[in-house]
ZAMARGU-4260 file (C-alpha; in steps of 0.2 Angstrom, whole numbers, plus 5000, padded with zeros to 4 digits):
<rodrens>
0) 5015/5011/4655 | 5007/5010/4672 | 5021/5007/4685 | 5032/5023/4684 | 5034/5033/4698
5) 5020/5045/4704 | 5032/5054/4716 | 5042/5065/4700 | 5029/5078/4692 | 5029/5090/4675
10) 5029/5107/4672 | 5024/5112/4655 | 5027/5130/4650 | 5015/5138/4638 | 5020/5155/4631
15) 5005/5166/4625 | 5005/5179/4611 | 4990/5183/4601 | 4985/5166/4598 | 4966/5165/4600
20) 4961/5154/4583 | 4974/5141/4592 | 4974/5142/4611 | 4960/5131/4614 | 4968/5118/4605
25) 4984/5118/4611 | 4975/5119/4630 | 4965/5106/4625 | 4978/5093/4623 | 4988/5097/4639
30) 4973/5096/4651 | 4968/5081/4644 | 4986/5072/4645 | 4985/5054/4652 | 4996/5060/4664
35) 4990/5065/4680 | 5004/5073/4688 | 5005/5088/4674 | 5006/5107/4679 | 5003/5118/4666
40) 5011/5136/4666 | 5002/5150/4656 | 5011/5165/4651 | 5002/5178/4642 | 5016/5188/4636
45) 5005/5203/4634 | 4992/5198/4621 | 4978/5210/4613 | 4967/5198/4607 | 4955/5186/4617
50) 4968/5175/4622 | 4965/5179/4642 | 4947/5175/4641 | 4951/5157/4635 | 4966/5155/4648
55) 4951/5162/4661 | 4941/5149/4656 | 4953/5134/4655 | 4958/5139/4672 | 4942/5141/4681
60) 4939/5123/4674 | 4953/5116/4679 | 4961/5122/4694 | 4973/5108/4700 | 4982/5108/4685
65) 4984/5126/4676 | 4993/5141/4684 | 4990/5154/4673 | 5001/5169/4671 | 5000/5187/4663
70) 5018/5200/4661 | 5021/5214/4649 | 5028/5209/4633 | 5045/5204/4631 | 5046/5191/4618
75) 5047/5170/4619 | 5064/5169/4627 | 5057/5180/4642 | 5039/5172/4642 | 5050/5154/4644
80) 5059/5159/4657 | 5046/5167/4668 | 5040/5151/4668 | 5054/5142/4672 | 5056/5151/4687
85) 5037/5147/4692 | 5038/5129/4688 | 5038/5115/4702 | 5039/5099/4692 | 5054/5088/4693
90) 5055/5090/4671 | 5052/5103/4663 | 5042/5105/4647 | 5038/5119/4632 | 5023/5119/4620
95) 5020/5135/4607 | 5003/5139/4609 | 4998/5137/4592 | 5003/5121/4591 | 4998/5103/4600
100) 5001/5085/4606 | 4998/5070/4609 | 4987/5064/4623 | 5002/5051/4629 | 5017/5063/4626
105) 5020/5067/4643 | 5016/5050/4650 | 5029/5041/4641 | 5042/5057/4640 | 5041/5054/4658
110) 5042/5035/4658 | 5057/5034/4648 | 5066/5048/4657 | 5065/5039/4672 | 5069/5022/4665
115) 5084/5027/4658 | 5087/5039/4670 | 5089/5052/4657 | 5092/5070/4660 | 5084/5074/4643
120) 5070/5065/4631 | 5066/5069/4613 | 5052/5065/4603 | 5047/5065/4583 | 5037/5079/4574
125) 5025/5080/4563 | 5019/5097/4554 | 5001/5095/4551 | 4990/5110/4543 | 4972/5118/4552
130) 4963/5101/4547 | 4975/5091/4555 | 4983/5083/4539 | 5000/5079/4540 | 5011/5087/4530
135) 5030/5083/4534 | 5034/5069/4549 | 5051/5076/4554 | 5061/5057/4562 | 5075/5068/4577
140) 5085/5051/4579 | 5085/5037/4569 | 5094/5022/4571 | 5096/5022/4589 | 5093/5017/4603
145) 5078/5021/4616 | 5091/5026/4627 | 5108/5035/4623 | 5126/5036/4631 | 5133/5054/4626
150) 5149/5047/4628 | 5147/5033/4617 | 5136/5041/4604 | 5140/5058/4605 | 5138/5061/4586
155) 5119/5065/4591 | 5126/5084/4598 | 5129/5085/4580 | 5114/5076/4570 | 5098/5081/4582
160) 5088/5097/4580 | 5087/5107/4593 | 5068/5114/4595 | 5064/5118/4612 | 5047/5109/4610
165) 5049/5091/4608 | 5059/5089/4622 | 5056/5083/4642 | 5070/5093/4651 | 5076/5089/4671
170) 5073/5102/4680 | 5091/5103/4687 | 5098/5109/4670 | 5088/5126/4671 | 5097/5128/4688
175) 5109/5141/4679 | 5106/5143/4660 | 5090/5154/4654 | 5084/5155/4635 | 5092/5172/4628
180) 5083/5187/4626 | 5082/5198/4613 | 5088/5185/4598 | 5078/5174/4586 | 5083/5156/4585
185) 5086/5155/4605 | 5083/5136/4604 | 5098/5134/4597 | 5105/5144/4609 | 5101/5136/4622
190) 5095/5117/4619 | 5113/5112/4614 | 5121/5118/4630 | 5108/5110/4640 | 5113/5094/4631
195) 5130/5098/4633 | 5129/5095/4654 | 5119/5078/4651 | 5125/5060/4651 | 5110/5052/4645
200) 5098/5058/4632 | 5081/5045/4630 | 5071/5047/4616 | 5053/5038/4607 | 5051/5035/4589
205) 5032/5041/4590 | 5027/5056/4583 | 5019/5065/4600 | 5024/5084/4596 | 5010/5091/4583
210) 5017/5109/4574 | 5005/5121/4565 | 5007/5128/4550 | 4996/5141/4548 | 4991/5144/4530
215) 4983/5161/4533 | 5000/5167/4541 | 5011/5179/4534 | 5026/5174/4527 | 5041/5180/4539
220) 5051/5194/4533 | 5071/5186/4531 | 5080/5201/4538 | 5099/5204/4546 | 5089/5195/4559
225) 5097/5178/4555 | 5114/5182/4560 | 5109/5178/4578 | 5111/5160/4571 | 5129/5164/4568
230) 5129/5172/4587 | 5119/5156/4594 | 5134/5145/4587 | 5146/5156/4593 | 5138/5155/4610
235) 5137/5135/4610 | 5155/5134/4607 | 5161/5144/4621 | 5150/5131/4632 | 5156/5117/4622
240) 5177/5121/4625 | 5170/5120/4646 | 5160/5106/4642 | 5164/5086/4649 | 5164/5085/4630
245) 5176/5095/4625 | 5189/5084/4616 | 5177/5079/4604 | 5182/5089/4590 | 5175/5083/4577
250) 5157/5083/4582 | 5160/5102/4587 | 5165/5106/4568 | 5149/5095/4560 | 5137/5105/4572
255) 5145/5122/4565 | 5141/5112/4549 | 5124/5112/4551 | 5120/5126/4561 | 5132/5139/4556
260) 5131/5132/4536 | 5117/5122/4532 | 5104/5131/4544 | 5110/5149/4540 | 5112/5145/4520
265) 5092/5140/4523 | 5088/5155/4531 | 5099/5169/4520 | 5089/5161/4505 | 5075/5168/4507
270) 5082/5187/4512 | 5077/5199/4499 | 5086/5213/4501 | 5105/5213/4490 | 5112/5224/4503
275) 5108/5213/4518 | 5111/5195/4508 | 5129/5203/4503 | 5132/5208/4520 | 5126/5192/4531
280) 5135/5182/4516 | 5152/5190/4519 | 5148/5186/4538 | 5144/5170/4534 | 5163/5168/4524
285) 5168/5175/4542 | 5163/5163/4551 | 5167/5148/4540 | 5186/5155/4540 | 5188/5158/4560
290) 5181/5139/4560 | 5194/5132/4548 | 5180/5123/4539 | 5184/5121/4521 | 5173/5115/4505
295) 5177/5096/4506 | 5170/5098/4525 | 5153/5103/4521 | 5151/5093/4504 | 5157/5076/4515
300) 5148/5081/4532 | 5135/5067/4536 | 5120/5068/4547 | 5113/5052/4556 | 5126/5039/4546
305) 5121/5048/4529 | 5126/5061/4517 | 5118/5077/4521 | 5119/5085/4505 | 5116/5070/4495
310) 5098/5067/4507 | 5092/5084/4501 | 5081/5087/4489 | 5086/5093/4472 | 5083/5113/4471
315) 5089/5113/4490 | 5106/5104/4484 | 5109/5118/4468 | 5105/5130/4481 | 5120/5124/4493
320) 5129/5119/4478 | 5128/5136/4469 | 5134/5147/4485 | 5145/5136/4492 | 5156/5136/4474
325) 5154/5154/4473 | 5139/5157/4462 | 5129/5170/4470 | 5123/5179/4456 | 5116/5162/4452
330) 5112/5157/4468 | 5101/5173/4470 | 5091/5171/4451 | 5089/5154/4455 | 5080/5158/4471
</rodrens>
């Protein structure tokens, strides 16, 4: 993997909060990408711990390629897109700063965007815990090819997940959408429009991105919070209906499916309080009747040539089995 242009460059965009156990780590990995033409943009979004000592120290040492950065704080979404706005490279890039990758990730990201002229490349995932063990390897498209004609296989709008983070991104696609702030699940926001203005996606089968989970972290409170997944759908089908896509109807519904179903049923399962599960249920009952999507829909709806159901594990199917036919009381003692 020698011979790929040395004119086209990557930005990486770090976002920093409070991360000290894992910054080093994370830097670690990026400066010493086999890819030379890296710049790495650090964006301490206000932290109160020693985060900014280790940035100090990992820019002193390497100057050519960090460019570090310090704002108020204003959460992921803003941190991101201050550093979009910094970023010179011709593809852009996003590592969470607890987490890390693979010396070659950007190396052959960029490779294969280039050879297939590619506006957008996706890589696997692995979750690993703090001594490196993998835990689960999470496959993003299988049974494809390396490089992908929207047009021709555009049931991947539908099938892939849209983490910001194992993705090499063009430049060109920033040149009018921002990730939203002041929501949770921004990426999938965001990531499916970007897609939506591409023509061709590339993608490797290797497992570069490397996400941390942190067994001394507190378990996030499930809150109202989770309707902004309802909103981020909402928001991906008004760009969907402007789209070059937009005839393609039935991979619109099967991503409503999965995100507006399948993701939001994951995330209401673990909401505690009966006032809030009632009311982001009703929502959810909402949202499934504007959308015309019916029972049969979500029991038939396959993801990647398969059932999506029927490829779950077995508590996660009586979960979906027992809300979806109206169980809740059920549904909530089970949980």
């Amino acid at each position: 993997m020698t011979d790929f242009s040395k004119t086209n460059t990557v930005s990486v965009i770090v976002p920093v909060y409070n991360v000290e156990l894992y910054l080093e780590k994370c830097i670690l990995s990026l400066v010493n990408q086999t890819l030379q033409n890296i710049e790495i943009i650090i964006v301490n979004d206000g932290s109160s711990d020693g985060s900014q000592l280790i940035i100090d120290r990992y820019e002193a040492e390497y100057p050519s390629k960090i460019k570090a950065f310090t704002k108020e704080n204003g959460g992921l979404s803003d941190a991101r897109n201050f550093g979009i706005e910094r970023a010179s490279g011709d593809f852009i890039g996003f590592v969470d700063s607890d987490d890390y990758v693979s010396p070659t990730m950007f190396e052959e990201m960029l490779f294969l965007g280039e050879k297939n002229q590619a506006e957008m490349v996706i890589c696997n995932i692995q979750k690993v815990d703090e001594y490196e063990n993998i835990t689960q390897k999470l496959t993003q498209i299988p049974n494809m090819p390396e490089k992908i004609d929207l047009e021709r296989h555009f049931s991947v709008f539908s099938d892939v997940s849209y983490f910001a983070c194992n993705k090499l991104f063009k430049k060109e696609l920033f040149e009018t959408k921002r990730f939203k702030k002041g929501v949770h699940f921004e990426d999938i926001q965001l990531i499916p429009q970007l897609l939506l203005e591409c023509k061709t996606l590339a993608q490797t089968q290797n497992y570069h991105y490397h996400y941390l989970e942190r067994s001394n972290s507190i378990s996030k409170t499930h809150t109202e919070k989770g309707l902004d997944i309802l909103k981020a759908v909402e928001d991906v089908e008004s760009a969907f209906e402007k789209s070059q896509y937009s005839s393609k109807r039935v991979e619109l519904k099967n991503f409503q499916i999965l995100e507006g179903v399948y993701t939001f049923l994951a995330y209401l399962a673990f909401v505690k309080d009966d006032a809030t599960f009632k009311m982001m249920s009703e929502k959810l009952s909402l949202f499934i009747q504007q959308n015309d999507i019916n029972f049969k829909d979500i029991l038939i709806y396959n993801r990647f040539d398969r059932n999506y159901l029927l490829s779950l594990p077995l508590k996660k199917k009586i979960y979906y089995l027992l809300y979806l036919s109206g169980f809740y009381k059920a549904f909530r003692r089970f949980m």
